[in-house]
C-alpha positions in Angstrom: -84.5 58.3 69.7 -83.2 56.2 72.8 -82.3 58.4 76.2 -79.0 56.3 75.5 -78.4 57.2 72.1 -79.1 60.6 72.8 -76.5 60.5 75.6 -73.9 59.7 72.8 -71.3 62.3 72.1 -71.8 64.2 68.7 -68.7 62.9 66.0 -66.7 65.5 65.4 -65.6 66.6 61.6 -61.9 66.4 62.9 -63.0 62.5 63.8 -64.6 62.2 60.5 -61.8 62.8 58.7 -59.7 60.2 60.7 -62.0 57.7 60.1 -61.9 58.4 56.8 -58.3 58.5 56.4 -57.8 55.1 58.7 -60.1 53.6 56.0 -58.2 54.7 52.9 -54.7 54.1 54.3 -55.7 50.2 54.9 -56.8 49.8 51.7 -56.0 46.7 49.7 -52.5 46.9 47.2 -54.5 48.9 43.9 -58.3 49.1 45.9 -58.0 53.0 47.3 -59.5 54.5 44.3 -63.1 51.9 44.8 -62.5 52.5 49.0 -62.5 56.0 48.6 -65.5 56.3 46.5 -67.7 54.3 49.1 -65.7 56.4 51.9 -67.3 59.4 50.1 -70.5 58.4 50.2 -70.4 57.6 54.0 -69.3 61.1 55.0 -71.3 62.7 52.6 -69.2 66.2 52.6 -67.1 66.9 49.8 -64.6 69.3 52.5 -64.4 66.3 54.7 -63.6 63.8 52.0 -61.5 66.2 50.1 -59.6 67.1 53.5 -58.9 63.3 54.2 -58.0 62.2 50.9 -55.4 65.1 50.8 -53.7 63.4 54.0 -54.1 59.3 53.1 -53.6 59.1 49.8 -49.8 60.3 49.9 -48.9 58.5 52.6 -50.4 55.3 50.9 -48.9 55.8 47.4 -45.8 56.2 49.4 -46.4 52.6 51.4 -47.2 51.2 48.1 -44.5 52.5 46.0 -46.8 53.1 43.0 -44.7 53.1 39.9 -45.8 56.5 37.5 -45.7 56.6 33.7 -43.4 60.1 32.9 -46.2 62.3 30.9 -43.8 61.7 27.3 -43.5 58.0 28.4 -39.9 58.8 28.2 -39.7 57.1 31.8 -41.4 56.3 34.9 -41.1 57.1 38.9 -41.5 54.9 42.0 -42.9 56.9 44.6 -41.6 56.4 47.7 -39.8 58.2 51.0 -36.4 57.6 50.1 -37.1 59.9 46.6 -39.5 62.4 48.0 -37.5 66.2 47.2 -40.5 68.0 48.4 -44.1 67.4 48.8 -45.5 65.6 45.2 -41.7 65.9 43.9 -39.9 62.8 43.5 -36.2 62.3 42.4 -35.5 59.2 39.1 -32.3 59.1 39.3 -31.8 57.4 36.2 -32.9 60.0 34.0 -32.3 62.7 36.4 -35.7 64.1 36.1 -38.0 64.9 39.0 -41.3 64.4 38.6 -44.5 66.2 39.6 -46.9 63.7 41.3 -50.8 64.2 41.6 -51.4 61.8 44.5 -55.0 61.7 44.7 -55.4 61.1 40.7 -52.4 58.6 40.9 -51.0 60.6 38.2 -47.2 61.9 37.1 -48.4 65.7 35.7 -45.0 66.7 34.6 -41.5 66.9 35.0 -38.3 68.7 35.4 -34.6 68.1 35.1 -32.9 67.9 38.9 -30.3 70.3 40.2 -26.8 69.1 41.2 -27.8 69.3 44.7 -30.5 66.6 44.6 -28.4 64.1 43.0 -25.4 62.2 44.4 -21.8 62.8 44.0 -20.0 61.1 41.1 -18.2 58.6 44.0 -21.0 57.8 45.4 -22.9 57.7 41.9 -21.0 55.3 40.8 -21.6 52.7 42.7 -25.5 53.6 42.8 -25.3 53.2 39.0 -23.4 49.7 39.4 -26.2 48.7 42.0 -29.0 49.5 39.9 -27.8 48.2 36.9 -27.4 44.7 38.4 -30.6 44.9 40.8 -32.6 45.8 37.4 -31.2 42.4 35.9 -32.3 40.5 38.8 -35.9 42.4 39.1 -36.4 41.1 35.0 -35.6 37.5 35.8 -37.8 37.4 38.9 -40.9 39.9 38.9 -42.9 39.6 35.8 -44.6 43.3 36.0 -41.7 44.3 38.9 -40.3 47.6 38.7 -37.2 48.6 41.0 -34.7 51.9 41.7 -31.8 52.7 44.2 -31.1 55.9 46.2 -28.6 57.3 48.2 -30.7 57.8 51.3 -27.7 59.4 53.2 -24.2 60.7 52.5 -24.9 61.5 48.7 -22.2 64.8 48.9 -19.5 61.8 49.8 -16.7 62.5 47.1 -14.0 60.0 47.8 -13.6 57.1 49.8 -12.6 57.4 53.3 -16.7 58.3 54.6 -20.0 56.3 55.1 -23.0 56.7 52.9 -26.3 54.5 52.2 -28.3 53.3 49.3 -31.6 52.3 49.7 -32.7 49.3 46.9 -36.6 49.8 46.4 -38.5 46.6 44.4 -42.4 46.8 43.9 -44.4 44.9 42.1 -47.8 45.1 41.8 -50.3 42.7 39.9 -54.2 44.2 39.7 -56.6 42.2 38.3 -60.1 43.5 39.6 -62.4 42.0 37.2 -61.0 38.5 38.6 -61.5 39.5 42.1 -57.4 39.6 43.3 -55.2 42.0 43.9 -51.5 41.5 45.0 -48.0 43.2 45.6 -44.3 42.1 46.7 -42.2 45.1 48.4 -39.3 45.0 48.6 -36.6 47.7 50.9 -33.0 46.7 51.2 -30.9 49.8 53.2 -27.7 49.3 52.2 -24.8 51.2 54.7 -21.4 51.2 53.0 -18.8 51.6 56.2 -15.7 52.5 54.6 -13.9 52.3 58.4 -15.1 48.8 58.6 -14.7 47.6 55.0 -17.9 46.4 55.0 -21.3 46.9 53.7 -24.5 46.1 56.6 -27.9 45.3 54.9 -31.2 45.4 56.6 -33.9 44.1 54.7 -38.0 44.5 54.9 -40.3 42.4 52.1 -44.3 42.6 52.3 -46.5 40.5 50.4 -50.1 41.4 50.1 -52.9 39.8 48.4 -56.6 40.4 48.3 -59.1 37.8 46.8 -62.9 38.8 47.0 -65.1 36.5 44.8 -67.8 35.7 47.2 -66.1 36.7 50.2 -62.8 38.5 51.5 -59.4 37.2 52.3 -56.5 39.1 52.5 -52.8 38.0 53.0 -50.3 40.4 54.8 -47.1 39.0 55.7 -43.7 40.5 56.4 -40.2 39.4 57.1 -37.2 41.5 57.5 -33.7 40.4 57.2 -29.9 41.6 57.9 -26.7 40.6 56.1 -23.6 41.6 55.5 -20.7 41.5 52.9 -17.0 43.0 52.1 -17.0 46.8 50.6 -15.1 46.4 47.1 -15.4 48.2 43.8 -18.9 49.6 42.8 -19.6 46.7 40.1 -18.0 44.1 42.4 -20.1 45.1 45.0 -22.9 45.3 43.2 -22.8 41.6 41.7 -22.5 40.7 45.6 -24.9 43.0 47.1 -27.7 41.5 44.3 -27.0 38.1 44.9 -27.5 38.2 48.8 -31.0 40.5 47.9 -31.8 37.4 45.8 -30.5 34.6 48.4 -33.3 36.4 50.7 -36.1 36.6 48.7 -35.9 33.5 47.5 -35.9 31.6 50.4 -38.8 33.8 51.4 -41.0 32.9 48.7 -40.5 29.2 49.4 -40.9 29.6 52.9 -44.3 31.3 51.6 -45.3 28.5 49.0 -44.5 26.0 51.8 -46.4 27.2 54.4 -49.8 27.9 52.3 -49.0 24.5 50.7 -49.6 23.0 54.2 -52.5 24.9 55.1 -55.6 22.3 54.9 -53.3 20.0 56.8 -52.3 22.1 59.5 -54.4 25.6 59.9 -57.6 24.5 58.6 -57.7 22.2 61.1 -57.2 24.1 63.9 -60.0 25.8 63.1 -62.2 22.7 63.9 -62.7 22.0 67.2 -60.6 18.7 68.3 -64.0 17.4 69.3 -67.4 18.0 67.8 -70.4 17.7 70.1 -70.3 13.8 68.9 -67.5 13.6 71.2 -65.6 12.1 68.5 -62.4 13.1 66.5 -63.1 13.4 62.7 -60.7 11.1 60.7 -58.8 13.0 58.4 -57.0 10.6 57.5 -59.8 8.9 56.0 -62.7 10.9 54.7 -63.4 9.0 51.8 -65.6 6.9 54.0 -68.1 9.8 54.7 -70.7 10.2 51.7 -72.9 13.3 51.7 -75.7 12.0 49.5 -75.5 8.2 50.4 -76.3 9.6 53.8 -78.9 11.9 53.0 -80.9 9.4 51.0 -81.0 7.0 53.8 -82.2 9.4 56.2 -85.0 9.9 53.5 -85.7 7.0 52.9 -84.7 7.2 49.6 -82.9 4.1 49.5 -85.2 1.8 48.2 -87.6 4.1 46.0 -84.3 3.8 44.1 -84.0 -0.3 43.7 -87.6 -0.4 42.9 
């Protein structure tokens, strides 16, 4: 051992276990289960791992907003901040259930029926109702495998109108296919704060798309936009036909912004990568490549040329 490395400051277990978490919490959408097994076999402690897994893999489920199967299949559970009751308890407020999570095994383990004081008033219910109903409509037409939920994220004891509350819309859809090398996932948060003073309903908008391809390499996409918008407050199921529309108005012009830009890529970003002149001093003529021939060259720096006419 060098003088130098030995001059190098022992790794401490507490920096272990950072490490180890900063590698599982930037995990690909649907990789941390493969991550953490080759993070386990880097720290080679079973406390360590154990320790850091305990911290990163809640707060990634979370980020993710995994979607859980109810143990009786009688329903399922996003898993996300706005729903969280108590550590690995989150609210569905559709069947009224709260459900038990197992973060590390990615798993719903039970469930049980919520008290009056974790769900919303019937005011403020109803137009949480009205909004889901009409967001899970939308979520069928345009995510395949998507999966979606609404909260009240503040002022859910509201019981007439007069006072401010906020839903929070919550879309996730997540497409794993590891045996052809991509994973990918479209998040979607809309905060919704209905400002009865104001008669109007704010919206502030955050949608990630990730992707992961890793056939013979690794790319990975991670884009994010966020938007605002607004609209009149009206009755819940008028407001929710509204409210759905501008979600889809967004996204939409998103996604084509998306398909757009990537469409444009060899044409634009690729080459930028090239330097604008090679060490011929000359600028390569994209315009006309056709021209260039790998194998006509190759054989005439060969000589191959005219073994071929013989």
């Amino acid at each position: 051992m060098s003088e130098e490395e030995e001059s190098l400051p022992e790794v401490t277990d507490e920096q272990k276990i950072e490490f180890a978490k900063w590698f599982l919490l930037n995990s690909p959408a649907g990789e941390i289960s493969y991550v953490a097994k080759d993070v386990k076999d880097l720290l080679k402690n079973e406390a360590l791992f154990e320790a850091a897994e305990a911290e990163a893999f809640p707060l990634y489920n979370k980020a993710h907003m995994i979607c859980l199967e109810f143990p009786d299949r009688s329903g399922e559970v996003l898993v996300t901040s706005f729903n969280e009751i108590v550590e690995n308890a989150y609210l569905d407020p559709r069947t009224t259930q709260v459900a038990i999570v197992n973060h590390v095994k990615q798993l719903c383990e039970g469930t049980r029926p919520a008290t009056d004081e974790e769900l919303p008033s019937s005011y403020v219910e109803e137009y949480r109702a009205a909004l889901d109903a009409e967001v899970m409509k939308y979520v069928a037409e345009a995510y395949p495998k998507g999966v979606s939920c609404v909260y009240c994220s503040n002022g859910k004891d509201v019981e007439e109108a007069g006072s401010n509350f906020e839903l929070a819309v919550v879309i996730s859809s997540i497409k794993n296919r590891p045996q052809n090398f991509c994973n990918g996932s479209w998040l979607s948060i809309w905060v919704m704060e209905f400002k009865d003073d104001r008669q109007i309903v704010e919206l502030t908008g955050k949608l990630q798309v990730e992707a992961h391809y890793f056939e013979e390499g690794n790319v990975q996409l991670d884009a994010k936009k966020e938007c605002k918008d607004s609209t009149i407050l009206q009755s819940p199921d008028d407001s929710a036909v509204s409210l759905t529309n501008i979600i889809r108005h967004h996204e939409a012009e998103y996604l084509n912004y998306l398909q757009v830009s990537y469409s444009k890529l060899p044409d634009t970003t690729f080459k930028d990568l090239r330097r604008k002149l090679p060490v011929t001093r000359t600028l390569f003529p994209w315009h006309n490549t056709l021209q260039f021939s790998l194998s006509r060259d190759m054989k005439k720096n060969l000589g191959l040329d005219n073994n071929d006419s013989k």
